[in-house]
N, C-alpha and C positions, 0 to 999 in steps of 0.2 A: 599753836594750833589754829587761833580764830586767825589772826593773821593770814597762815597758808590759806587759809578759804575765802579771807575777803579777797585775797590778790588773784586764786582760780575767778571767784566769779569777776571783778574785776577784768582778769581775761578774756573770759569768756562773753562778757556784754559785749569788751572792745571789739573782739571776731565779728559778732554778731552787728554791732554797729559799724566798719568796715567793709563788709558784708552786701548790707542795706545800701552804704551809699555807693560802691559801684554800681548794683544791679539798677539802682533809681541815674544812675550816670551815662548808662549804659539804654534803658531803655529810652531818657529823654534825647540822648545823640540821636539815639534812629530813628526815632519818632520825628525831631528837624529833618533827618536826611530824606525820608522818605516825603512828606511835603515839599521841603524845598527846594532838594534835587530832585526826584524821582515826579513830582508832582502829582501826590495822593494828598484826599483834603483828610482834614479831619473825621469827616465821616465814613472815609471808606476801611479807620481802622478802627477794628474792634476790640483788640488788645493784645498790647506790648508786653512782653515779662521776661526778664533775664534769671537765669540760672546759676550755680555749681555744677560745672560737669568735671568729665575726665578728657576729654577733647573734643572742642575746643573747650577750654578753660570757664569760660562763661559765655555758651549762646544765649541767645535773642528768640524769643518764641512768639513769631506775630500772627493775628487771625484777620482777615480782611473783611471786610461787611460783603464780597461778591464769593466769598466761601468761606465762612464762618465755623465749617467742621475742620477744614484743615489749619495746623499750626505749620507754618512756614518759618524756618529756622535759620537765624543772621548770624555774624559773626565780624567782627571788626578790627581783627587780627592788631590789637592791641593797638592800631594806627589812624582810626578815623575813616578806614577806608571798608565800608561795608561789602559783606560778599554773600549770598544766597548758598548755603553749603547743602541741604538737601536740592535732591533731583526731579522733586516734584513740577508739574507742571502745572499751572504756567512760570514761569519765570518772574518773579515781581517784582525784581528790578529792571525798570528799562533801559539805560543810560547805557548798556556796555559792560556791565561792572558784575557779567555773570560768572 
């Protein structure tokens, strides 16, 4: 019995640490992209925060210091290749890549 419950929690930390390092893998991807390609400084964002969803998989919810009420929603279809998937305006990627 103690057994089965070290190996659940066990599991369940690993979830939870697996977890943690995509969403931290995932926020710091776009946080490069959007500087380096898109060329936003550090200051124009306000913050990055990746999810659990049901589709896409894990968005990207970023707030920008020139509209701070909206979360503008990313996705990087598993390939590095970020894409703006709501319809809000404005568009905050400029490169093409809407």
């Amino acid at each position: 019995m103690a057994i089965t419950a070290i190996i659940i929690i066990l599991l369940v930390i690993g979830i939870y640490a697996a977890l943690q390092y995509k969403y931290n893998t995932l926020e710091k991807s776009l946080k490069e992209y959007l500087i380096t390609v898109e060329g936003y400084s550090e200051s124009d964002l306000v913050s990055i925060k990746a999810k659990l969803s049901s589709m896409p998989k894990f968005p990207v919810y970023v707030r920008f210091a020139d509209d701070p009420d909206t979360s503008y929603i990313f996705t990087d279809r598993d390939a590095s290749d970020w894409k703006q998937l709501d319809p809000k305006e404005p568009q905050r990627l400029k490169k093409g890549n809407n």
